[in-house]
C-alpha positions as CSV (number, residue, x, y, z in Angstrom):
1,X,0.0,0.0,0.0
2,X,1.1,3.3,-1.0
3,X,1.4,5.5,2.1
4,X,1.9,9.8,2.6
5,X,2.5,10.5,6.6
6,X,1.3,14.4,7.1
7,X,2.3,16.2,10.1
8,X,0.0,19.4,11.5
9,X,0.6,23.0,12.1
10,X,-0.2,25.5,14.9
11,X,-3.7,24.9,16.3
12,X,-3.2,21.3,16.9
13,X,-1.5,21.7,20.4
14,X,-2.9,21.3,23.7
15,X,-2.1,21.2,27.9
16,X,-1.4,17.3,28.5
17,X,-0.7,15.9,24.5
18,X,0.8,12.6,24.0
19,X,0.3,11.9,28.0
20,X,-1.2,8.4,26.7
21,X,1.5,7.6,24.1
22,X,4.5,8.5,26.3
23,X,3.3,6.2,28.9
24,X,3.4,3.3,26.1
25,X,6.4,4.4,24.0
26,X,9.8,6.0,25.9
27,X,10.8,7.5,22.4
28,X,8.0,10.3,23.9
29,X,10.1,11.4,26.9
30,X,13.5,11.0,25.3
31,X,12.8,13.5,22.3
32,X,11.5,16.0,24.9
33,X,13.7,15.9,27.2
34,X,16.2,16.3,24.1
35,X,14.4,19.2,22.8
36,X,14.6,20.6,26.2
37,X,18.3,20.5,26.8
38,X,18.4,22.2,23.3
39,X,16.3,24.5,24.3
40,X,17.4,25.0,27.6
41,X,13.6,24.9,29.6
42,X,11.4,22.1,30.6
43,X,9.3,21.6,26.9
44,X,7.2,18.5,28.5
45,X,6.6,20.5,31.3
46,X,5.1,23.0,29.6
47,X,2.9,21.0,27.0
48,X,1.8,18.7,30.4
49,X,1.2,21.2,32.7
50,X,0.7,24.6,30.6
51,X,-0.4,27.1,31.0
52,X,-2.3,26.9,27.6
53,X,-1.5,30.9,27.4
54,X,2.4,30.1,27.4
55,X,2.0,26.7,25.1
56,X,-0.1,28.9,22.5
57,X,3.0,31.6,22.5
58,X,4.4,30.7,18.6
59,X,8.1,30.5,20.2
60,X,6.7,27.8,22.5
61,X,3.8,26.4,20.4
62,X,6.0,25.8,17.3
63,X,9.0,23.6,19.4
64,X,6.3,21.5,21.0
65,X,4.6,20.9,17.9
66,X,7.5,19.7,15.9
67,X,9.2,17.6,19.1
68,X,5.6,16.1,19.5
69,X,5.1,14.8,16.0
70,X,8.6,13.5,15.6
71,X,8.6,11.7,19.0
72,X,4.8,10.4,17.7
73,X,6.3,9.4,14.4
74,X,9.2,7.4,16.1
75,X,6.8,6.1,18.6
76,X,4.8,3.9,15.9
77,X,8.0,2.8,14.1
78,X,9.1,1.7,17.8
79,X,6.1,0.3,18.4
80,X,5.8,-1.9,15.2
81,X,7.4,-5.2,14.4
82,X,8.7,-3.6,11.6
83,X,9.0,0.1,10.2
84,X,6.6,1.2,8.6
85,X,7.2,2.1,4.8
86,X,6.1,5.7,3.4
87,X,6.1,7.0,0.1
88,X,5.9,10.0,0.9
89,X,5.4,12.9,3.8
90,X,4.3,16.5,4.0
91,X,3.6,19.4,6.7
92,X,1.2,22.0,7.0
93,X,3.1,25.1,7.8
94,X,5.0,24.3,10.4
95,X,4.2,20.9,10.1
96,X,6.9,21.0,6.7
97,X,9.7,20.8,9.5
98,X,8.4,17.9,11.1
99,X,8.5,16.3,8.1
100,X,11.6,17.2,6.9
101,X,12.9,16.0,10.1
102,X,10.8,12.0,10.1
103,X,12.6,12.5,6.4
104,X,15.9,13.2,7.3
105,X,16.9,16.1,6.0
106,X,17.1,18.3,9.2
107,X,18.3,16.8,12.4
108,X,16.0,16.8,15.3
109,X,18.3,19.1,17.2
110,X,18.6,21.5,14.1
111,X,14.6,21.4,13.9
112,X,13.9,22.2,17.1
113,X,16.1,25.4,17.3
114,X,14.9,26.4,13.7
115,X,11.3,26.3,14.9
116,X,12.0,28.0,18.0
117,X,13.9,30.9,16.0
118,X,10.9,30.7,13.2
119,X,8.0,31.6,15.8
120,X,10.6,34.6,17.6
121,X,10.7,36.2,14.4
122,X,7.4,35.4,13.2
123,X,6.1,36.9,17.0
124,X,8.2,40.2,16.4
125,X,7.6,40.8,12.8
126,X,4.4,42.6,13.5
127,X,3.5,44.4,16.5
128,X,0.9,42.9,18.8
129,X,-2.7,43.5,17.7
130,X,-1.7,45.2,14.3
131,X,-2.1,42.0,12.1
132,X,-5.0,39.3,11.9
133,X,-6.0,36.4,10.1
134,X,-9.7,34.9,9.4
135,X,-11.1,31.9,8.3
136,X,-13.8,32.1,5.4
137,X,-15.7,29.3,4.7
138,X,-17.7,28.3,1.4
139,X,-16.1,30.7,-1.0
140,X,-14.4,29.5,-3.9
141,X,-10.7,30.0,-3.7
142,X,-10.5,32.8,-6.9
143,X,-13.3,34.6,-5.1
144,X,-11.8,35.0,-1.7
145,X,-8.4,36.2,-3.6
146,X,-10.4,39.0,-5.3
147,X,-12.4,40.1,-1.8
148,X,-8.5,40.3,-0.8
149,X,-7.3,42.6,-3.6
150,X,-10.5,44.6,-3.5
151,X,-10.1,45.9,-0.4
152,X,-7.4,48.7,0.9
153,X,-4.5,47.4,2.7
154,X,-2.2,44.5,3.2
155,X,-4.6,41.1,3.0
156,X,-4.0,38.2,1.2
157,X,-5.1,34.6,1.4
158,X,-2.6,32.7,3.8
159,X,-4.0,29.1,3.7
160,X,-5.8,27.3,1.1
161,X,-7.1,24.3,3.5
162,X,-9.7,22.2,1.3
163,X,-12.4,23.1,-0.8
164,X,-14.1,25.9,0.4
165,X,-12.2,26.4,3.5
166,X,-9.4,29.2,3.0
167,X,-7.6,31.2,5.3
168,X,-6.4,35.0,4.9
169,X,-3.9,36.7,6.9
170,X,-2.8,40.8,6.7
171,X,-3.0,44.0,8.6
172,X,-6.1,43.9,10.7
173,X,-8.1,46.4,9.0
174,X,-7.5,44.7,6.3
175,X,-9.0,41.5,7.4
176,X,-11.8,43.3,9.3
177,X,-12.6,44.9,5.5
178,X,-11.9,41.3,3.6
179,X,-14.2,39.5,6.1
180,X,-16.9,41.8,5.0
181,X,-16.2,41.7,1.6
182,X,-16.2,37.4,1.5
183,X,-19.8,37.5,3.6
184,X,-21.0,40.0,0.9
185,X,-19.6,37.8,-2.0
186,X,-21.6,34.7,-0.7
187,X,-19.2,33.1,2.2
188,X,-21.2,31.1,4.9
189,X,-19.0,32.4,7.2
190,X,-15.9,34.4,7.9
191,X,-14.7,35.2,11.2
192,X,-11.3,36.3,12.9
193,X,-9.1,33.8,14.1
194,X,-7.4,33.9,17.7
195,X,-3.8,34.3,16.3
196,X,-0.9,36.2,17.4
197,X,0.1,37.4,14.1
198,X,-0.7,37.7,10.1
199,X,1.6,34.4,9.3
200,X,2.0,33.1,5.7
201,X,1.2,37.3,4.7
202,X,4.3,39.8,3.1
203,X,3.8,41.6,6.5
204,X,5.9,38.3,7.3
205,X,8.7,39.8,4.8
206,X,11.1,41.1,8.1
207,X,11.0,37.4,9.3
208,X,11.8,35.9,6.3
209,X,14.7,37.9,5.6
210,X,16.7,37.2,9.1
211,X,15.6,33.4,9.1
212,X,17.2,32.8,5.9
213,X,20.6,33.8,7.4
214,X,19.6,31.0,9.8
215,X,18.6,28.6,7.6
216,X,21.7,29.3,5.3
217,X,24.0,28.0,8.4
218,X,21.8,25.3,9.0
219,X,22.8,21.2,7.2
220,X,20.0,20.5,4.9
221,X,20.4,17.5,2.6
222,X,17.9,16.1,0.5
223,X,15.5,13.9,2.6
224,X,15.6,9.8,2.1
225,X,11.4,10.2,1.7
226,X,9.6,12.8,-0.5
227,X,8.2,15.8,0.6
228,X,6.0,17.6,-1.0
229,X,6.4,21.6,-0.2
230,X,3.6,24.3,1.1
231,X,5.0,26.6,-1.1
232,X,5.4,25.2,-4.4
233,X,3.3,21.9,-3.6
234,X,5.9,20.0,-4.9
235,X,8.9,18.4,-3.7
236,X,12.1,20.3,-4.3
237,X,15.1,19.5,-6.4
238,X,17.6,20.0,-4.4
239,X,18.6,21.2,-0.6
240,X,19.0,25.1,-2.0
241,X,15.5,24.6,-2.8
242,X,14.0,23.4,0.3
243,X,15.8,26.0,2.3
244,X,14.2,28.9,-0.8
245,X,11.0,27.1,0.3
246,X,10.7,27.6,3.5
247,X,12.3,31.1,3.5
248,X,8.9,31.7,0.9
249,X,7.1,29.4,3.3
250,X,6.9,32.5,6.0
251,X,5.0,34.6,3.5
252,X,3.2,32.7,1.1
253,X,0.5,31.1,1.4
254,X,0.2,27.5,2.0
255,X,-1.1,25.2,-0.9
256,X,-2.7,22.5,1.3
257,X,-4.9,21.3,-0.8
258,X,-2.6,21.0,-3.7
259,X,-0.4,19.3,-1.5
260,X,-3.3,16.6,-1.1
261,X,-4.2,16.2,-4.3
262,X,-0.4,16.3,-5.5
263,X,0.6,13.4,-3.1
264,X,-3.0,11.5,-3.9
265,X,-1.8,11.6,-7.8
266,X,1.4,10.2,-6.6
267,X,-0.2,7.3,-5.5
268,X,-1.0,7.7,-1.7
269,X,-3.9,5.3,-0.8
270,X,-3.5,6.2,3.2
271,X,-2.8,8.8,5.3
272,X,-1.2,8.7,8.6
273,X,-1.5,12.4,10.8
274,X,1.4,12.4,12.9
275,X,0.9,14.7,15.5
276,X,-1.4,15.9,18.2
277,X,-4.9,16.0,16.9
278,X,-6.9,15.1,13.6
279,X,-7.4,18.6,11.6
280,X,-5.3,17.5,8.9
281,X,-7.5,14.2,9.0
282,X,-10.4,16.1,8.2
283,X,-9.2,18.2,5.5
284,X,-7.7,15.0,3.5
285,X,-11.3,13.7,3.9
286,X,-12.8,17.1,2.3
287,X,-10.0,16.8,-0.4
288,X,-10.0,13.2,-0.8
289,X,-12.7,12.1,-0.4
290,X,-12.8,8.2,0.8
291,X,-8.6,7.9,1.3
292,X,-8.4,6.6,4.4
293,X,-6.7,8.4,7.3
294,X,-5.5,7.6,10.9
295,X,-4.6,10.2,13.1
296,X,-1.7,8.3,15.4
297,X,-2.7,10.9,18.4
298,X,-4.8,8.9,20.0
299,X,-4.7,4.9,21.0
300,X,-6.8,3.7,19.0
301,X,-5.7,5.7,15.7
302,X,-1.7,4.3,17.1
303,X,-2.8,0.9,17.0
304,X,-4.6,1.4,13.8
305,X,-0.9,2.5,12.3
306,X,0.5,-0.2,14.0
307,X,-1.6,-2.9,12.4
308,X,-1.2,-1.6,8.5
């Protein structure tokens, strides 16, 4: 069977993730407590015991993401007679460098500090309460581009999620005056998202521009899986490419659904969601409609994986 692991983005954490697994599997503690001498603070502390507030903080958030859904990924191989064999893998956001890391083409170590660096700049790119995003739901994708351009200011859209389900990022009155517009060109709904900042929007531009001195000192090689990009939904050709992709990454938007269907015309028949929750599990199922998909957060969707 043709398989494409996914791994989520910001959103998906939450106070006590991977509890279960990490009493099952001690790959769960060890890449923690890893990430936390690399980052020099408690990291399963802080995703056990919060507080949510600090967690949700994109410097925090975006190091417990990735260390989660590498130590889940290495959990099921653990768990597992024998590996399990993927065809391919991809990240939403900053999901990509959790699967660039499963893939080896960034060391865990390296990943965790990129990430940690990634949401510092990302935090102090815009000022606090001058940039927004919103989620619009049941506008097509060209429509919710033109509410964007239409209106004055910095908006664009930042996420294109499934079918009807996009994401758009810029200055806040921008995005108060896009939400408008996307409700008056027919959305269902469109409402402001609890972010701290307008990510995967050229307000990001600042960020982009110091993390690609980071990124430039940082080993990439080309990973032994495929991985299919936000950017360019494509896999790149070579390791200057990935690191041009997710320099872009920062303030483009991200081509989920591309990504999808890209990986499904590859040949993926199941998908495994490494990470806490099942969002990306429920956007494969509005992509691709009736590929199968197991989200290895929880017990039952582990010992689903471990049975394929």
């Amino acid at each position: 069977m043709n398989i494409a692991a996914i791994f989520p983005g910001q959103g998906s954490q939450s106070v006590g993730m991977l509890a279960e697994v990490a009493q099952r599997s001690p790959v769960v503690r060890e890449r923690f407590a890893e990430a936390s001498d690399a980052l020099s603070f408690d990291l399963w502390q802080l995703t056990q015991q919060g507080p949510a507030e600090i967690l949700g903080q994109t410097e925090n958030t975006q190091p417990a993401l990735l260390t989660a859904s590498v130590a889940l990924w290495e959990a099921l191989q653990a768990l597992r007679s024998e590996p399990l064999q993927v065809e391919a893998m991809a990240g939403h956001s900053l999901g990509e460098y959790s699967a660039l890391v499963c893939a080896g083409a960034i060391s865990f170590v390296d990943g965790v500090g990129l990430v940690r660096k990634r949401g510092e700049l990302m935090q102090q790119a815009v000022p606090g309460g001058q940039g927004g995003m919103a989620a619009v739901l049941g506008l097509e994708d060209s429509k919710v581009r033109a509410c964007c351009a239409a209106v004055e200011g910095v908006v664009t859209a930042a996420n294109f999620n499934a079918p009807g389900q996009v994401v758009i990022a810029g200055a806040k009155a921008a995005v108060d005056l896009a939400i408008q517009a996307c409700k008056d060109a027919g959305a269902k709904r469109a409402v402001a998202l609890d972010v701290s900042g307008p990510f995967h929007s050229p307000l990001m531009a600042p960020a982009a521009e110091e993390f690609s001195k980071i990124l430039d000192a940082t080993a990439v090689q080309m990973p032994r899986i495929t991985v299919v990009q936000n950017v360019e939904a494509k896999p790149a050709g070579n390791e200057h490419q990935i690191r041009a992709n997710l320099v872009a990454q920062l303030s483009a938007p991200v081509r989920w659904t591309e990504t999808i269907e890209r990986l499904v015309n590859d040949g993926a028949q199941q998908f495994i969601e490494s990470g806490p929750g099942n969002v990306l599990s429920g956007l494969v199922k509005r992509i691709a409609r009736g590929t199968p998909t197991v989200a290895l957060s929880s017990n039952e969707g582990l010992e689903s994986a471990i049975g394929l």
